[in-house]
N, C-alpha and C positions, 0 to 999 in steps of 0.2 A: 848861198843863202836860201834859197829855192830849195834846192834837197834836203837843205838842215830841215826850213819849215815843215818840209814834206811828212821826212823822219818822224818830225816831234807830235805830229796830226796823227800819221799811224802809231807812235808811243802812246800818244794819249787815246786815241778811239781804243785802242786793244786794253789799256789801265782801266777806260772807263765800263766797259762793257764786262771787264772782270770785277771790277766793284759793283755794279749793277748787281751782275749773278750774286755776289757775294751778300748785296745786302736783301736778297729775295730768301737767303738762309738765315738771313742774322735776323732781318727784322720779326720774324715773328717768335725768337727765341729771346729779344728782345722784350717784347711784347708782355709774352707771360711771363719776364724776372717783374717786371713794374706790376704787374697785376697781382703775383705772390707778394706783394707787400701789403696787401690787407690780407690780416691773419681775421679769424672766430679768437676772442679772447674767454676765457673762462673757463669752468673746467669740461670736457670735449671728450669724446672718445669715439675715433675714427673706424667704421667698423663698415666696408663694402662688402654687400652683399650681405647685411643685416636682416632680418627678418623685420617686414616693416608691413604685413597681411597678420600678423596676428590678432585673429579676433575676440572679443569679448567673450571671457568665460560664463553665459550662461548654466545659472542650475538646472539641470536634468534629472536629479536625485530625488525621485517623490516622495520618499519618507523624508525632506526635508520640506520640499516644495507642500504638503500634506501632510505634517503629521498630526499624530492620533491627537487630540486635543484633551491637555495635563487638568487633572483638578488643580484647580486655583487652590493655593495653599494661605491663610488668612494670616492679616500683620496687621499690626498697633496702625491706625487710622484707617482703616478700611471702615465701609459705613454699611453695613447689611439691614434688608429687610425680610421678615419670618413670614413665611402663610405656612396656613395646616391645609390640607386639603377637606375641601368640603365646610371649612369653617373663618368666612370670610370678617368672620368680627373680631379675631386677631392678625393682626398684619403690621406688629411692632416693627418700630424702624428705631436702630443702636448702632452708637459708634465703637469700637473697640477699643479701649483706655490703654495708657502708656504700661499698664499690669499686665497687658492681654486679654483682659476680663471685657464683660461687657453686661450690660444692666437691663433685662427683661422682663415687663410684668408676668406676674405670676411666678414666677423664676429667681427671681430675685439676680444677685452676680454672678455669670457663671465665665469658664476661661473658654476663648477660644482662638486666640493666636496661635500659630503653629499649626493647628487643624486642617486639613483641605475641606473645602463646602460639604462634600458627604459626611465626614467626619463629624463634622458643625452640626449639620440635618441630625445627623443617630444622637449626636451627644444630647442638644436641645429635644430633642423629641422626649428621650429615656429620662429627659431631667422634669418635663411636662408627666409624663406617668406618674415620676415617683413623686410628685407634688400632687396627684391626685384631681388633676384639673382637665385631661383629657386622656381617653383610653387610647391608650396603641396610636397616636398620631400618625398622621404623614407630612412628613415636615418638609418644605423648600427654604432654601437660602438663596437669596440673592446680593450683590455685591453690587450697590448703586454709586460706591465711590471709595474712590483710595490712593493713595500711593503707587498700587500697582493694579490700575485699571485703566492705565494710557496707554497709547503708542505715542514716539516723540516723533517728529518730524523734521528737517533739519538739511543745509543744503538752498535749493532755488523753493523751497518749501519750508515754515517757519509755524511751528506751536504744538499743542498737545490735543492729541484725539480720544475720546472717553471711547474703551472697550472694554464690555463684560462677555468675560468668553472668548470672542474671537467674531472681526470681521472679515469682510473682505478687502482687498486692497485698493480695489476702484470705488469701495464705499470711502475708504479710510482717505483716498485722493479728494474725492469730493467735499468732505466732511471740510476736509481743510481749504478748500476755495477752487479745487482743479489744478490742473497740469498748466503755469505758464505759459506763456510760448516761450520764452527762453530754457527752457528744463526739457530735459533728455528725458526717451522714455524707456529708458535700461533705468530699473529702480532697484538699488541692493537694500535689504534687509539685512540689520543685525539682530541677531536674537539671543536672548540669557542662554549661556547654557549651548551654543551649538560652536563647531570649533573653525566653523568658516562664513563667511557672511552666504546670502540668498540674494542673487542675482537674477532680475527677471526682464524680457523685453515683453512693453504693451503692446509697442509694433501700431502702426497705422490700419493693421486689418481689426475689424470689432472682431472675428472669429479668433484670430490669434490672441486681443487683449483678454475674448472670456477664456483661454485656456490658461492666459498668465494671471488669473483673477485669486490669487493665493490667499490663503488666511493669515490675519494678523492678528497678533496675542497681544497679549496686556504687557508691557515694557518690550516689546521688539521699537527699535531704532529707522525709522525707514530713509533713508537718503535718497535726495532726489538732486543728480547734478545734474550743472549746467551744460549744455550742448557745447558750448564755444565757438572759436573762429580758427582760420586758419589763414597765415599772413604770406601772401606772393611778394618776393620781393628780389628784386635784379630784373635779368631781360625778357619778362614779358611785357607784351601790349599795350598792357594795363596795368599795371602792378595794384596792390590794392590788400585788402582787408576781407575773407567769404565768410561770412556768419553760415554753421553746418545746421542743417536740419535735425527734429529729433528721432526721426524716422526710418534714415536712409542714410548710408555710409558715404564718403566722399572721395573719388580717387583721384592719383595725379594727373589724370587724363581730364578727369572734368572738371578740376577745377584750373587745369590749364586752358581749357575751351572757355572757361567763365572770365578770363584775365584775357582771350581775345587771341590765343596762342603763346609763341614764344616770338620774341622782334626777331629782328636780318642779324643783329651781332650778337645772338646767344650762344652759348656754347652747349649745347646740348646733351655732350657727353660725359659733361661735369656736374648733373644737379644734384643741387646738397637738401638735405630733410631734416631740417634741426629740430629732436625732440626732447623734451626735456618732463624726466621723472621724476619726482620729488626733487633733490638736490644735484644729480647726474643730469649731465644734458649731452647727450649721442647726435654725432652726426654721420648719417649715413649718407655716402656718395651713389650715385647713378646715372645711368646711362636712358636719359629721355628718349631718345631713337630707339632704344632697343623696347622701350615700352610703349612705345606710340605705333612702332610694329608690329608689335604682337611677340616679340621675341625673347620679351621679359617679364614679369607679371606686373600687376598695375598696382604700386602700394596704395592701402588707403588712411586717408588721414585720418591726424589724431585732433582733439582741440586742442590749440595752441601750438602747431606743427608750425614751423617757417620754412618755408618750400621757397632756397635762394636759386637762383639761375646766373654764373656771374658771366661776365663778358666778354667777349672772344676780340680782342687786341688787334688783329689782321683784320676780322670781318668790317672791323667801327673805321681801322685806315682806310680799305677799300671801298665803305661807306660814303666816305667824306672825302673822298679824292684824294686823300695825303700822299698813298702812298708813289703816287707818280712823278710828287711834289718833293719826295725824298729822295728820289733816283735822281732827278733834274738837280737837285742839288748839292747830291754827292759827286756828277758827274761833274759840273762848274768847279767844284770844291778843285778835284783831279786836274782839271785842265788849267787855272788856276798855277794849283803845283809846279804842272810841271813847265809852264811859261816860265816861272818865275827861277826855276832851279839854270836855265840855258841864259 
């Protein structure tokens, strides 16, 4: 009886010590089948080693950034006023009729819809000659109101801005109440007539905003988006919510430094970037280590990026003690057995 027992001790220490080894491989192959059971539902598309540095396409193009500035060409509701040079006792103000026409003393109704201002200046002038009422005029036109004597504004910025001509764009900001604090300061312009929008940064330096200080025309669109946030979620420190500046770009380094790092049970080499572009939402995989050493570039966020970290299944057992709690009772399990089997 002594030997059997003897036997069945060494059976079972040698059973338990190979199920031991056995569960130091299974559990954490374990581990990550339970954790592959939270999928990203939606539509997704897996793409490592994604370009996830591409910066905002600023305009560089001066003849867009500066162009020549167009005669204003006149439309039904524009509202002009006439000086002669030298003869400040007419200085008629007329609206342009649903005809084109418009109604001037001395002049009676003359057209000028379709006309650009020079054209308006010669016609009225030549029409003041041949009425006998001033020699050889020098005629100005001005455009004190119209249909197309705005800029819209539109975005974290809301209403309509009166230009004649052409302002500038930190006048046209101002005019409108200033740059929020929640509003970026990358501002695109749409303009009639050009075949890509005009993208500018004001940048935090005044030297840089007065070189982004562009002119804006009467019906150019100027959009002023929102900065956004960008949302930490899984195993950092802190997980949380980073409202971004409008200033200054944000990468995964510092807004991992802002969340307090990454906890003991992250996985590091698994961080996900979920972006999402109009209706596409992309998620790019990476290796946080390799960017925290220098060994990969440091993406920078977008607004609305979710920067997930998920969780390392071995790190959270060895965390919490389990795992020694699982050996101890895989081996009882064993010994157990094999009592019961003699």
């Amino acid at each position: 009886m002594r030997t059997q027992l003897s036997n069945l001790a060494v059976r079972t220490g040698s059973s338990t010590a190979r199920l031991a080894r056995l569960s130091f491989v299974l559990l954490p192959l374990l581990l990550a089948a339970s954790g592959a059971r939270a999928q990203f539902n939606g539509p997704a598309t897996s793409s490592v080693g994604a370009e996830l540095n591409r910066p905002t396409s600023i305009t560089t193009d001066q003849s867009l950034l500066y162009p020549v500035e167009h005669d204003q060409v006149l439309t039904v509701g524009d509202e002009v006023q006439v000086h002669i040079f030298n003869q400040p006792e007419y200085v008629p103000i007329g609206r342009i009729g649903a005809n084109g026409n418009i109604l001037l003393p001395l002049i009676g109704e003359i057209k000028l819809a379709g006309l650009s201002i020079s054209e308006a200046e010669v016609h009225i002038a030549h029409a003041l000659d041949q009425a006998g009422m001033y020699r050889d005029p020098a005629v100005t036109l001005t455009v004190t109101e119209g249909p197309n004597t705005a800029a819209t504004m539109i975005g974290e910025m809301h209403g309509v801005v009166p230009i004649i001509g052409s302002r500038p764009l930190l006048e046209v900001l101002s005019a409108a109440g200033g740059l929020p604090p929640t509003a970026s300061h990358v501002i695109t312009i749409n303009r009639p007539g050009s075949l890509e929008p005009i993208v500018v940064d004001l940048g935090s330096d005044p030297l840089h905003s007065a070189r982004s200080n562009v002119p804006i025309f009467p019906g150019d669109t100027v959009i002023v988006a929102r900065i956004g946030v960008v949302y930490m979620v899984g195993q950092f420190k802190n997980p949380g919510v980073i409202n971004l500046t409008p200033y200054a770009p944000l990468t995964l380094m510092q807004a991992s430094a802002l969340t307090g790092g990454l906890a003991f049970d992250a996985k590091p080499h698994d961080v996900r970037i979920i972006r999402t572009i109009g209706d596409k939402r992309t998620v790019v995989k990476l290796d946080a280590s390799a960017v925290f050493y220098g060994k990969a570039p440091d993406p920078i966020l977008q607004p609305n990026d979710i920067v997930f970290v998920p969780q390392s299944g071995l790190k959270l057992a060895i965390e919490q003690g389990g795992l020694g709690t699982l050996i101890g009772a895989v081996s009882l399990a064993v010994t157990a057995i094999a009592i019961a089997r003699q």
